[in-house]
Residue frames as qw, qx, qy, qz and C-alpha x, y, z in Angstrom:
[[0.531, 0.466, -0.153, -0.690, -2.79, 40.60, -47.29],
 [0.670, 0.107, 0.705, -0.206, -4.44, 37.76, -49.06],
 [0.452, 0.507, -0.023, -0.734, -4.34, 37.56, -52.25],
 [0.857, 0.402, 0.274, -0.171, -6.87, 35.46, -54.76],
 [0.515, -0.083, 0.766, 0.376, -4.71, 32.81, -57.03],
 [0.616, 0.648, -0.173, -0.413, -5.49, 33.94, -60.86],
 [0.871, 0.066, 0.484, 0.052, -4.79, 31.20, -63.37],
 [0.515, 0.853, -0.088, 0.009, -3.84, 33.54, -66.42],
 [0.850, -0.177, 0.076, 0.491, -0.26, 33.63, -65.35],
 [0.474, 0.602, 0.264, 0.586, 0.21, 36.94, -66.94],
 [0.372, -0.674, -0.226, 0.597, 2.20, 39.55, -65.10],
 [0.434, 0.815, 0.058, 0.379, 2.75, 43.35, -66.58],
 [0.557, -0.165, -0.047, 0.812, 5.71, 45.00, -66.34],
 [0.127, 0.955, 0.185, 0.192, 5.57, 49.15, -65.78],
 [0.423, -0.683, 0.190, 0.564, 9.08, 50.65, -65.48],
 [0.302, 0.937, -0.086, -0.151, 10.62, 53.17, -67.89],
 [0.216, -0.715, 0.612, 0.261, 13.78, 51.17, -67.82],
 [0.810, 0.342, -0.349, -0.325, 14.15, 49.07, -70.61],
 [0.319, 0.426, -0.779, 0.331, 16.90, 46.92, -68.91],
 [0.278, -0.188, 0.652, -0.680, 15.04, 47.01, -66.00],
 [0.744, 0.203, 0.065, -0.634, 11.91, 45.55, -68.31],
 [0.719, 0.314, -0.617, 0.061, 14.05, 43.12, -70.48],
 [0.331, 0.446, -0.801, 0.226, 15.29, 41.65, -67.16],
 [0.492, -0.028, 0.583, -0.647, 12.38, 41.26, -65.03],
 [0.846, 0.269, -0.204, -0.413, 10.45, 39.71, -68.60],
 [0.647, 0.208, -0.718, -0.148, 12.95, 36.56, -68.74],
 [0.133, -0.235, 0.799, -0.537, 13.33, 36.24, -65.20],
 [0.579, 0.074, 0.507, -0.634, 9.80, 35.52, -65.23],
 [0.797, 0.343, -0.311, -0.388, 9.37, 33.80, -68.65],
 [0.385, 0.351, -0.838, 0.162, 12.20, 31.47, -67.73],
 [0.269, -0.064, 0.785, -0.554, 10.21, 30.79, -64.47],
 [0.035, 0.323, 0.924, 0.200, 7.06, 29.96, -66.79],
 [0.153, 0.728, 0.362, -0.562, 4.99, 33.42, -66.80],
 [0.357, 0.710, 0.554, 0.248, 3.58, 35.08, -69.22],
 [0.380, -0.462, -0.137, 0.789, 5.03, 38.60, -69.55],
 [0.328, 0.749, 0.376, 0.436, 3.66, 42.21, -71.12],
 [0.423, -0.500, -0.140, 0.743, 5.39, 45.64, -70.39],
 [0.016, 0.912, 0.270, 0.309, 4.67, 49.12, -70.59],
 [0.473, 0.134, -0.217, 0.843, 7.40, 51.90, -70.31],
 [0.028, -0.172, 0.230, -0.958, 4.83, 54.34, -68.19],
 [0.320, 0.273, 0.572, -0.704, 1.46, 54.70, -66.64],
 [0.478, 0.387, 0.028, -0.788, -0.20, 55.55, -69.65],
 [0.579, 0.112, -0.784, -0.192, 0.71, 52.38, -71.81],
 [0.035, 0.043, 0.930, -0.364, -0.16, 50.36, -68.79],
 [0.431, 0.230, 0.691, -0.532, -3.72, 51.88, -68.67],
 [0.275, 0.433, -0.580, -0.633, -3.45, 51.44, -72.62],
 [0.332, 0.059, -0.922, -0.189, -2.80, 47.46, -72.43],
 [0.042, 0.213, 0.760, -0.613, -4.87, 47.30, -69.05],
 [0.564, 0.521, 0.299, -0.566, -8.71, 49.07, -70.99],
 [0.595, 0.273, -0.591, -0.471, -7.61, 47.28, -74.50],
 [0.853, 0.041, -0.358, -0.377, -8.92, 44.15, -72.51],
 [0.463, 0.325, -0.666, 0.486, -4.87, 42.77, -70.90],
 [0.575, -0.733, 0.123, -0.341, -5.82, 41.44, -67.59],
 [0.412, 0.407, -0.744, 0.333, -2.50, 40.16, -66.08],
 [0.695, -0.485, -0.494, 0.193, -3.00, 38.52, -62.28],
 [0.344, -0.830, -0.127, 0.421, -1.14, 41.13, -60.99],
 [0.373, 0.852, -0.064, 0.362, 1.07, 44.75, -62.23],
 [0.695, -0.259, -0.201, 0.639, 4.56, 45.27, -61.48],
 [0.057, 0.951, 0.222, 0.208, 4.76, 49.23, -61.17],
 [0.480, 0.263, -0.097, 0.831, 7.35, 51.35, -61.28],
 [0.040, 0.864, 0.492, -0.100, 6.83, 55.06, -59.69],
 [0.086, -0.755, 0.088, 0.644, 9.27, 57.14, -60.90],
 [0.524, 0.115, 0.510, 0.673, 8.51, 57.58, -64.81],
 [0.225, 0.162, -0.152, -0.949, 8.07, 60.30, -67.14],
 [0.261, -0.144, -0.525, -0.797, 4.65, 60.38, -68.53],
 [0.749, -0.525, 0.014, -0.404, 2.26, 59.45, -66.06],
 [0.041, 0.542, -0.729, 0.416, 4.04, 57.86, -63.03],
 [0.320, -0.230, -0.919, 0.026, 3.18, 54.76, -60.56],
 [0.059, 0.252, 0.544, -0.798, 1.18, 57.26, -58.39],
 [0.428, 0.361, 0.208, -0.802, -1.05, 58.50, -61.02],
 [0.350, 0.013, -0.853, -0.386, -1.45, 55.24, -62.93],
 [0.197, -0.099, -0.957, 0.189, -2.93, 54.19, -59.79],
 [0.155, 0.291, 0.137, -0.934, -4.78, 57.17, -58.94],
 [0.371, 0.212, -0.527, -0.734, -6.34, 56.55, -62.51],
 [0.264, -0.016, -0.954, -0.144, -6.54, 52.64, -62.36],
 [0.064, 0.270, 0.783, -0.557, -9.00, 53.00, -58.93],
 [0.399, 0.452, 0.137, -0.786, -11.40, 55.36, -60.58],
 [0.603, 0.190, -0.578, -0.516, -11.87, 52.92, -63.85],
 [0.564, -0.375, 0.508, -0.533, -13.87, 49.91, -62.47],
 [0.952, 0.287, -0.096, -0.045, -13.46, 47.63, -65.24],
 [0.723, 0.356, -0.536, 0.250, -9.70, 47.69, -64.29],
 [0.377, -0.683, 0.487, -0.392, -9.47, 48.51, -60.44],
 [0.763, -0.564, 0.260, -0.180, -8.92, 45.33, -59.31],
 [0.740, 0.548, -0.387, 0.049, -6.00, 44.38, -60.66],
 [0.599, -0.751, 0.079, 0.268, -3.70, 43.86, -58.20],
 [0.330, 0.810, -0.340, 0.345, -0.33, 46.37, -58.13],
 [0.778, -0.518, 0.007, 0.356, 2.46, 45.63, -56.53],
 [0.056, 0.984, -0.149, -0.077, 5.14, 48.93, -56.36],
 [0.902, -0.063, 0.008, 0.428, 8.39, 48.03, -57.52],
 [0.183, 0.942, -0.020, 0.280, 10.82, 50.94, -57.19],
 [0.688, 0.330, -0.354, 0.541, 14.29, 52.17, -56.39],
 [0.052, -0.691, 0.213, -0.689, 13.45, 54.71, -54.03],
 [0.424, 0.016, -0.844, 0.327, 14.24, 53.88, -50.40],
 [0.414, 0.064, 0.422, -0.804, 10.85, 54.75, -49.16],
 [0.463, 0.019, -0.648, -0.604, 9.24, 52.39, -51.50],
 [0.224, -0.443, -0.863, 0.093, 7.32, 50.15, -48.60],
 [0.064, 0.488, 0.429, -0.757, 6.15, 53.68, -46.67],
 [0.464, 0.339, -0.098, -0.812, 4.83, 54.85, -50.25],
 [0.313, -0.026, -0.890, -0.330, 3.34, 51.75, -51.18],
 [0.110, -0.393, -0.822, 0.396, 1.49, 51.17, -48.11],
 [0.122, 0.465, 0.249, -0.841, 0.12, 54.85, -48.42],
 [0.456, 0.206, -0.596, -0.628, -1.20, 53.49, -52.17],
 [0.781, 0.014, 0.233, -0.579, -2.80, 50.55, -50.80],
 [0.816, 0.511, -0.228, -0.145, 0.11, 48.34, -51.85],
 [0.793, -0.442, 0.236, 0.346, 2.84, 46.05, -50.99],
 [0.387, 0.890, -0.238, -0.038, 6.18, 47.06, -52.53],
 [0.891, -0.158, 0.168, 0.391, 9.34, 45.51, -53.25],
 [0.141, -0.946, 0.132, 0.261, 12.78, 47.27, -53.80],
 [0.818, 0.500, -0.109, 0.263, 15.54, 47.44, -56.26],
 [0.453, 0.232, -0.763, -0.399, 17.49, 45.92, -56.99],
 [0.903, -0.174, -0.023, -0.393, 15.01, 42.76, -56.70],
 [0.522, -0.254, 0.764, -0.281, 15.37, 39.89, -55.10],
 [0.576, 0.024, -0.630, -0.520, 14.54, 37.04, -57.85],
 [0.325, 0.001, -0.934, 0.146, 13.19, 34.59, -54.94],
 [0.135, 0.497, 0.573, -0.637, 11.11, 37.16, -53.15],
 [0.296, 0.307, -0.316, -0.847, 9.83, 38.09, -56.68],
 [0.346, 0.012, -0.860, -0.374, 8.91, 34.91, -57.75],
 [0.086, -0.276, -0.867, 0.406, 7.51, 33.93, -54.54],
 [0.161, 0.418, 0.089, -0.890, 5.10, 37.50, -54.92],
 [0.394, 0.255, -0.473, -0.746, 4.31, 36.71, -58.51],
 [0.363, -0.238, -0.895, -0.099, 3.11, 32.93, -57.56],
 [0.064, 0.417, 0.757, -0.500, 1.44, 34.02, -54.49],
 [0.367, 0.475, 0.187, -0.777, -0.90, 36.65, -57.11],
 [0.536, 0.457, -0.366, -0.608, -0.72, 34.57, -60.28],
 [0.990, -0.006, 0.130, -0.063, -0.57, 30.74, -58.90],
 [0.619, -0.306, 0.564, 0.452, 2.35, 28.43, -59.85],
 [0.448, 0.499, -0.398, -0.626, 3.32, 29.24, -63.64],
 [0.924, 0.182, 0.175, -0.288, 2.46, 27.17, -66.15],
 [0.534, -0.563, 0.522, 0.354, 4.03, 24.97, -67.67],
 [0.356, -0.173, 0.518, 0.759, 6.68, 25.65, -70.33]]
């Protein structure tokens, strides 16, 4: 999978863990991204139709209120935000077999910061700087 260099630098975070949010955001600020996070599906397609186009969504799929399945579910059917690109980030240890079956690559916790970064440059370019 190929996927198109966005300049915006701006990645969302979607996981219900606040830790899990607070630690992906500096990783990535410290690396020179831009960072906005949403504790469920529904804030995601909140920040994601008020206008928020990140280069790519980190997704969670197990939270309460809408989940990473039916954010995505959702996201495809709105066409002003389908193409965002998602990428599944999740604890469960099926997370590449239920990514793939979403139409998504997926990475597993705990993360890798080197295969993250590498992921987040290869959908949002090199970050910017400071």
């Amino acid at each position: 999978m190929i996927a198109e260099k966005k300049p915006c630098g701006l990645v969302l975070v979607v996981d219900d863990d606040p830790d899990v949010c607070e630690t992906l955001q500096t990783v990535l600020e410290v690396s020179g991204y831009r960072v906005a996070a949403a504790g469920n599906g529904r804030e995601a397609l909140k920040t994601l139709r008020s206008g928020v186009r990140p280069c790519l969504v980190l997704l969670d799929l197990m939270m309460p209120v809408m989940n990473g399945v039916e954010f995505r579910n959702e996201q495809r059917e709105d066409p002003a935000i389908a193409a965002v690109p998602v990428v599944v980030v999740s604890g469960d240890h099926c997370v590449a077999e239920k990514a793939m079956a979403m139409g998504l690559e997926g990475l597993s916790k705990p993360i890798d910061i080197d295969d993250l970064l590498q992921l987040v440059s290869r959908f949002c370019g090199p970050p910017a700087d400071g």
